[in-house]
C-alpha positions in Angstrom: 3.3 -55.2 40.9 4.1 -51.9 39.8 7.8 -50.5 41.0 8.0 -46.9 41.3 11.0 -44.6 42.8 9.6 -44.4 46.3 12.1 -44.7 49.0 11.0 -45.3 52.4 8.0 -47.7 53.7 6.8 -50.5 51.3 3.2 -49.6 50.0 0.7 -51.0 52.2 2.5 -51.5 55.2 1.8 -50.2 58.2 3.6 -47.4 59.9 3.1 -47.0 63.6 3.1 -44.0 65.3 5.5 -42.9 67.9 4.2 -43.1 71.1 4.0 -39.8 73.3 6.5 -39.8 76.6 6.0 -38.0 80.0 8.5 -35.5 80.8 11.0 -36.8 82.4 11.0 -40.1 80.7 9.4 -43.2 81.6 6.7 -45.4 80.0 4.9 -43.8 76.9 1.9 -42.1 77.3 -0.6 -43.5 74.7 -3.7 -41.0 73.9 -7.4 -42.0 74.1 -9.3 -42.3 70.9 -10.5 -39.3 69.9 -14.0 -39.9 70.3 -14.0 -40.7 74.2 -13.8 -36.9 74.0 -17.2 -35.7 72.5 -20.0 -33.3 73.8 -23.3 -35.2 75.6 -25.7 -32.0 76.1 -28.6 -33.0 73.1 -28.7 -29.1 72.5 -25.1 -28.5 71.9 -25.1 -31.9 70.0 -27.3 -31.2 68.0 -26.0 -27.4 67.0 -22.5 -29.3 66.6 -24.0 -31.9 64.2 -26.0 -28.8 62.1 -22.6 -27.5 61.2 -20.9 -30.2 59.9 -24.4 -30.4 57.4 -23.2 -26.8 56.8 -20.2 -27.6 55.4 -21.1 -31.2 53.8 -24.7 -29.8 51.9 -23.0 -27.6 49.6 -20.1 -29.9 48.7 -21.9 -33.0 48.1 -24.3 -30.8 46.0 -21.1 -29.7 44.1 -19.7 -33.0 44.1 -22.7 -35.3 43.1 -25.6 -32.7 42.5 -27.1 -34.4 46.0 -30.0 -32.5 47.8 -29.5 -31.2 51.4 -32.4 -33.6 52.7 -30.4 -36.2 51.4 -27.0 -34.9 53.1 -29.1 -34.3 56.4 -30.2 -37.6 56.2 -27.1 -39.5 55.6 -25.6 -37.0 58.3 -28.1 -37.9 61.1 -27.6 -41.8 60.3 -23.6 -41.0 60.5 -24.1 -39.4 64.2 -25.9 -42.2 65.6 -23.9 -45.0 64.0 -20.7 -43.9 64.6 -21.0 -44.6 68.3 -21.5 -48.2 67.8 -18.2 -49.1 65.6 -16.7 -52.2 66.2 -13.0 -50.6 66.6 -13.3 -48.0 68.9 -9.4 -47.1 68.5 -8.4 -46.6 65.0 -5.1 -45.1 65.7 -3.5 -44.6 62.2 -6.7 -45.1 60.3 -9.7 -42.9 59.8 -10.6 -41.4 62.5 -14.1 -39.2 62.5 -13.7 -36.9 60.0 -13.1 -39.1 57.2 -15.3 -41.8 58.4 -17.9 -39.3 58.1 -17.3 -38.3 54.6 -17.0 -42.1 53.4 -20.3 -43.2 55.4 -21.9 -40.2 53.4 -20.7 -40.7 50.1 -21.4 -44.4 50.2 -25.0 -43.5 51.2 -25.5 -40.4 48.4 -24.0 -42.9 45.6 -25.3 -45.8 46.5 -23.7 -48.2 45.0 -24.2 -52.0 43.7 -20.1 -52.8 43.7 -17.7 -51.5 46.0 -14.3 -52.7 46.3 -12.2 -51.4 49.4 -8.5 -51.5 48.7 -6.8 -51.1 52.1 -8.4 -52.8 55.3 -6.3 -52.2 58.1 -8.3 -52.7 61.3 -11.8 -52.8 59.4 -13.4 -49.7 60.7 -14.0 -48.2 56.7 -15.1 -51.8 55.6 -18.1 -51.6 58.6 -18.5 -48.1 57.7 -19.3 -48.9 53.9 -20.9 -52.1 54.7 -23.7 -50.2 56.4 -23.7 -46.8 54.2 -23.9 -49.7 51.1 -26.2 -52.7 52.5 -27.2 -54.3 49.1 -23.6 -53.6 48.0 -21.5 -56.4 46.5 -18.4 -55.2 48.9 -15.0 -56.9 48.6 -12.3 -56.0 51.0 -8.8 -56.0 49.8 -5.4 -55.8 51.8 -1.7 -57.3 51.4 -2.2 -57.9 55.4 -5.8 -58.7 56.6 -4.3 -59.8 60.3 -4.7 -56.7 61.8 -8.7 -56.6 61.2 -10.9 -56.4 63.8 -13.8 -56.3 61.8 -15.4 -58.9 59.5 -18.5 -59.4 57.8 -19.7 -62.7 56.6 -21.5 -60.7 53.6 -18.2 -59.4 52.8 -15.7 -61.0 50.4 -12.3 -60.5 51.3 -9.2 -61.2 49.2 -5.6 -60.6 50.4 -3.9 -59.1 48.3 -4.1 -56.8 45.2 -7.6 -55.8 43.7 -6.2 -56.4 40.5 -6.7 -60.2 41.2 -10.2 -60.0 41.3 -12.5 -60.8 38.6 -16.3 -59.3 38.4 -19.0 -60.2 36.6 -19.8 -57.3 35.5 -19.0 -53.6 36.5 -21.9 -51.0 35.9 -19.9 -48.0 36.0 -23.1 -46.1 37.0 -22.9 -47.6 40.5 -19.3 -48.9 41.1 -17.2 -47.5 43.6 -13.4 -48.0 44.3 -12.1 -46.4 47.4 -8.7 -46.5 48.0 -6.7 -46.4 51.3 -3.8 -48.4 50.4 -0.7 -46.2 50.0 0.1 -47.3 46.4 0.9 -44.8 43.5 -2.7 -43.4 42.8 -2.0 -42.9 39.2 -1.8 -46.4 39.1 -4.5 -47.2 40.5 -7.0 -44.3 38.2 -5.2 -46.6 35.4 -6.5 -50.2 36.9 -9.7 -48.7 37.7 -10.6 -47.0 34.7 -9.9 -50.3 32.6 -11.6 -52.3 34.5 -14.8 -50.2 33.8 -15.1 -48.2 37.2 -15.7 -44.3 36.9 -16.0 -43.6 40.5 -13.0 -43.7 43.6 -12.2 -42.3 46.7 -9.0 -41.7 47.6 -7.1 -41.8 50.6 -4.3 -39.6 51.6 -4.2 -37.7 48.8 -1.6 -35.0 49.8 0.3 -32.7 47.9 3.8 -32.7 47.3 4.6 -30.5 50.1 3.1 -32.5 52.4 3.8 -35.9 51.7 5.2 -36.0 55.2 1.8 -36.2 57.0 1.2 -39.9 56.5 3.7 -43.4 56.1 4.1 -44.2 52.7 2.5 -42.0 50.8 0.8 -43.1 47.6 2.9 -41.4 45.1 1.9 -39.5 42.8 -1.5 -38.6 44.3 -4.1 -37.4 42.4 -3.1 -33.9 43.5 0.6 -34.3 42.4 -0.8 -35.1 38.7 -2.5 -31.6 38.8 0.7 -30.1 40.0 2.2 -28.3 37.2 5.3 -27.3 39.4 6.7 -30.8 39.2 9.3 -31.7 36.6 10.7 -35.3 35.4 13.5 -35.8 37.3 12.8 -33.6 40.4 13.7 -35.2 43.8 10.8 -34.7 46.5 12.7 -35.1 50.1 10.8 -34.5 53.4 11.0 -36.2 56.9 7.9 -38.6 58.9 9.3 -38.7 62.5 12.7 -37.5 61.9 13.5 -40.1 59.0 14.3 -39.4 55.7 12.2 -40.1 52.4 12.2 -39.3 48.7 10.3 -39.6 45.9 12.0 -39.0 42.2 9.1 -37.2 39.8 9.0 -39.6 36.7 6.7 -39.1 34.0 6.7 -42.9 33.8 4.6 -43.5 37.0 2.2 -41.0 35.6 1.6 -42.2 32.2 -2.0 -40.7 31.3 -3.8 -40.9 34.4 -4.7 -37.3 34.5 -6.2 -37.7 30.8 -8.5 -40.3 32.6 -10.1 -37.8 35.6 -13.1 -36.0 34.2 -13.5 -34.0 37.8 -11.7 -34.3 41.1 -13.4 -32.7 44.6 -11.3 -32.7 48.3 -13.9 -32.9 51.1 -13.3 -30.2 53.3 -11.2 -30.1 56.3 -14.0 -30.3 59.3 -11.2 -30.1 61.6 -12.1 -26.6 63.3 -16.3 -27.4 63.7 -15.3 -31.1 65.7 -12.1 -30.0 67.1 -10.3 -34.1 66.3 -7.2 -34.5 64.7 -6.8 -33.4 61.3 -7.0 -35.9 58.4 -6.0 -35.0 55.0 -10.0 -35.6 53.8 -10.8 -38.2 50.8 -10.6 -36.9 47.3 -13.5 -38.1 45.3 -12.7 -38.7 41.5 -14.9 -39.0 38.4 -13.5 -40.8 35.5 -14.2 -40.3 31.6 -15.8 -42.2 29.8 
């Protein structure tokens, strides 16, 4: 394992949230999952649904060149699929937004490989199990108790993914996504020698916003672009009033940003479905 100059949560673990109190004290309040809060009218649905497509069309056309029939379609399969999930409270995971984006990018790529680095409670590994039927789709976590999904089809290692062996990779349709909260130029590095050219990231926040999730993967993919940062510069910020740095080496980087042909953020659908915000996947292609 890689040791980089993060101080706070070990990488992968699992950082619950603090629960919400009444005034006054007393037991804490938990909130509902987010989606036992959703419109039922088919009209207003539907109009709902249409401007999410909005948004996604022209970035997956951007991103992969993918035609809006193809978005709408993947779309409409999202919508009616998501309802069924196996873990109706992912607290701390994905919640719609980025389950949405992941279902549709596993769909427009459709890929033969897919590794998932990062299982938690399972709800991505159902997600790209049915965007990626055919896939060969291994499931990778440090802790795979807390799943409350599993798939017979899927092949699940506990873990690193750096312990698995393939066949063969066909870097034409591979996918890595990566939800794990370890240093992401790390893991462009791994991925890129083992012959993958195509990854999802995961909490990919910029520096001044490391605070928004436990453990933050650093550097993210958008700290390599970050030009601000120098060697030696100490990152500070608080996650529910405790303390956390991260020390800018050059080490920890070491040529991942040569590796990234094209990087794209998935837009923040946040104020069309009105759930929590997420900080969106990042979907990166790698050279050659």
């Amino acid at each position: 394992m890689l040791i980089i100059r993060w101080f706070g949560a070990w990488p992968g673990a699992s950082v619950p949230r603090a629960p919400r109190c009444p005034r006054g004290g007393g037991t804490p309040r938990v909130p509902p999952p987010e989606y036992e809060s959703r419109v039922l009218s088919e009209r207003l649905r539907t109009r709902l649904e249409a401007r999410v497509v909005d948004v996604a069309a022209p970035f997956w056309h951007a991103a992969l060149g993918a035609e809006r029939a193809a978005v709408e379609t993947a779309a409409a399969e999202f919508f009616a699929l998501y309802p069924t999930r196996p873990v109706p409270d992912n607290s701390g995971g994905s919640g719609f937004s980025d389950s949405f984006w992941l279902y549709t990018a596993g769909r427009l790529l459709a890929p033969r490989l897919v590794v998932e680095s990062g299982v938690y409670r399972g709800q991505t590994s159902w997600l790209l199990r049915r965007a990626c039927p055919d896939a060969r789709l291994y499931c990778v976590d440090v802790d795979l108790s807390q799943a409350q999904f599993r798939d017979a089809s899927i092949r699940y290692h506990e873990g690193d993914w750096t312990e698995l062996t393939f066949d063969a990779v066909d870097s034409a349709r591979s996918l890595c996504f990566f939800d794990d909260h370890v240093n992401q130029a790390r893991r462009v590095r791994e991925a890129h020698e083992r012959g993958f050219r195509t990854l999802l990231f995961d909490d990919d926040l910029p520096a001044e916003t490391l605070y928004a999730t436990g453990a933050p993967p650093v550097p993210t993919i958008s700290m390599l672009f970050d030009e601000t940062l120098r060697p030696g510069e100490r990152v500070e910020w608080l996650r529910h009033g405790r303390p956390h740095h991260y020390v800018v080496d050059a080490a920890d980087t070491h040529g991942a940003r040569a590796l990234i042909a094209s990087r794209h953020v998935t837009p923040d659908l946040t104020p069309i479905v009105r759930y929590r915000a997420q900080g969106g996947l990042t979907l990166v292609r790698l050279v050659e």
